[in-house]
Residue, then its C-alpha position, 0 to 999 in steps of 0.5 A: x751501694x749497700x743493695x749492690x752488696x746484698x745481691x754480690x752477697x745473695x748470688x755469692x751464696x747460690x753459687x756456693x750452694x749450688x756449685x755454679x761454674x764460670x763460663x772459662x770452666x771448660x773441659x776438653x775430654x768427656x766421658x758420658x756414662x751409659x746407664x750405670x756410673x764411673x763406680x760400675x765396677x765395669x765398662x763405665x768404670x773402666x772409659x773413665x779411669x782411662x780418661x782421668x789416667x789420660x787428662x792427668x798425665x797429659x795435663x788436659x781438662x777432662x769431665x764425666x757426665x751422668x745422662x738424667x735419661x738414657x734414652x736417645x733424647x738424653x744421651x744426645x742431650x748429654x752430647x750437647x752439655x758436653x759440647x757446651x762444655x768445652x769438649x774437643x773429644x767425647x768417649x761413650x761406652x756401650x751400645x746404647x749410645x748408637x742412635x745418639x752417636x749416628x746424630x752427634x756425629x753429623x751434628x758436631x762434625x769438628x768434635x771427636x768421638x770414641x765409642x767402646x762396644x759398638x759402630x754407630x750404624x742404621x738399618x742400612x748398615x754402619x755409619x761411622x763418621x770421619x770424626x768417629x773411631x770405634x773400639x770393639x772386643x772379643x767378648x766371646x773369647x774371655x767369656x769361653x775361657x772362663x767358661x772352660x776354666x769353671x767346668x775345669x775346677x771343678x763346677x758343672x752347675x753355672x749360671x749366666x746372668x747378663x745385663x741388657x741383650x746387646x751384642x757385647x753381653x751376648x758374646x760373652x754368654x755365648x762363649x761362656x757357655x761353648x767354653x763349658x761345653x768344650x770343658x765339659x767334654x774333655x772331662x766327660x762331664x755333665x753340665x747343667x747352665x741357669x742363663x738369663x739377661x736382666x734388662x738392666x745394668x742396675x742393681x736390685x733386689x729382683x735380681x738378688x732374689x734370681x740369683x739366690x734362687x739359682x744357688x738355693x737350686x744348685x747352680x755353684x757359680x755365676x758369670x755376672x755380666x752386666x755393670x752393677x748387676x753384679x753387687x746383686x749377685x755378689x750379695x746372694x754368693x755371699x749369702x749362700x757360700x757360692x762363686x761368682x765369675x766377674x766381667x770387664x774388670x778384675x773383681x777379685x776384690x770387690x768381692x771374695x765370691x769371686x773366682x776370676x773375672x774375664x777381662x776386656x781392656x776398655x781403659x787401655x782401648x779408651x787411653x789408645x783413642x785419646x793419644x792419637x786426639x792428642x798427637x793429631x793422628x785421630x782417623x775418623x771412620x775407623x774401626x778397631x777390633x781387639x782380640x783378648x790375650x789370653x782373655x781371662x785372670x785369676x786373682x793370683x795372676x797378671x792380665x795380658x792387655x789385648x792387642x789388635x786383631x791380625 
């Protein structure tokens, strides 16, 4: 009895340490983060903010899950946890998630999946499951309008600093910079443009020291597109008394550096996929592309969520 007692006691003790969970501790949305977190300040942020609004107002189970490894293998990885786990519906935010997608998809085929960004595809061309819907944006139409709204305030020395070149980043430098050359134009102004991808959605020092070196040769503001990148570059703006332009979310407050932020609704598009889960009326295959309202906020003034493209 008393050896009974003491194992009770010792596994009592691991599984308060380690924080152990019963097999009824299931969960049946999650969200996998891509590389980043759920504080990103940007498109991780924003999936899980729309699950945890989503699960808390419907009264459902939800779980993020942060991969080891962001790579094919991990992510997928990742997928099986969450499978394990309880989850009816999976979000996954970023391009990163297609070759992982294009095998859970046809691996869990009675889990569904809402991917952010991107359409799961191969080199043959799209191949979004009938348990798969996609949610795309018009980055470059935020990324022009907050291009234009920098050269008409003012700046004619911009930076860009995206994150990883995947299509979504790249649409937003590319409008950025056709938005301060149509500015431009209009003004009959010279602008000068520093334009560059990281390769990661992290911060670091490397890119703290880019951006510094950016500001200390002239450039007065950067378009910071890239998850965490941006506490980097909000760090050399602050140093260096210059702006920032944020991305996905509104960062006026995240850091006074910041100008205005060009927004794309991935929360509302991530809340939009869970409620057809939740009301049956899931469509498999589908793919929705946004178009942005007006596509930019100013700190002063309130965002228009996008609506489907026509």
């Amino acid at each position: 009895m008393k050896k009974l007692f003491a194992s009770i006691l010792c596994f009592a003790m691991i599984c308060g340490i380690t924080g152990c969970s019963s097999s009824s501790d299931e969960y049946e949305i999650a969200m996998i983060t891509d590389s980043g977190s759920v504080t990103d300040k940007s498109f991780n942020q924003s999936a899980y903010e729309g699950v945890k609004e989503f699960g808390e107002k419907n009264n459902m189970t939800y779980k993020y899950y942060a991969p080891k490894d962001t790579d094919t293998a991990g992510l997928l990885s990742t997928v099986d946890d969450a499978v394990d786990n309880g989850a009816k519906v999976i979000v996954t935010p970023g391009f990163n998630f297609n070759d992982a997608i294009v095998k859970a998809q046809e691996k869990y085929p009675d889990v569904k999946f809402i991917t952010i960004d991107f359409e799961p595809s191969t080199d043959k061309g799209a191949v979004t499951g009938d348990n798969t819907t996609c949610y795309l944006f018009c980055e470059e139409e935020s990324g022009y309008v907050a291009g234009y709204a920098a050269v008409k305030e003012g700046y004619t020395k911009l930076g860009f600093a995206g994150g990883m070149s995947l299509p979504a980043v790249q649409n937003y430098g590319i409008g950025y910079v056709q938005g301060a050359s149509d500015a431009a134009k209009e003004l009959g102004v010279n602008v000068e443009i520093n334009y560059t991808y990281t390769g990661t959605f992290n911060e670091s020092p490397e890119i703290k020291t880019l951006a510094t070196a950016w500001y200390n040769s002239g450039t007065e503001v950067i378009f910071s597109c890239g998850g965490q990148i941006c506490n980097s570059i909000f760090a050399a703006a602050q140093e260096g008394n210059k702006a920032t332009i944020g991305v996905d979310t509104d960062q006026n407050d995240d850091s006074n550096t910041v100008i205005t932020s060009a927004l794309k609704d991935v929360k509302g598009a991530t809340m939009k996929g869970l409620q057809a889960y939740k009301d049956g009326k899931f469509k498999g295959g589908e793919t929705v592309t946004f178009k942005n309202a007006g596509g930019i906020a100013y700190p002063c003034l309130l965002y228009t969520s996008p609506s489907p493209r026509d």
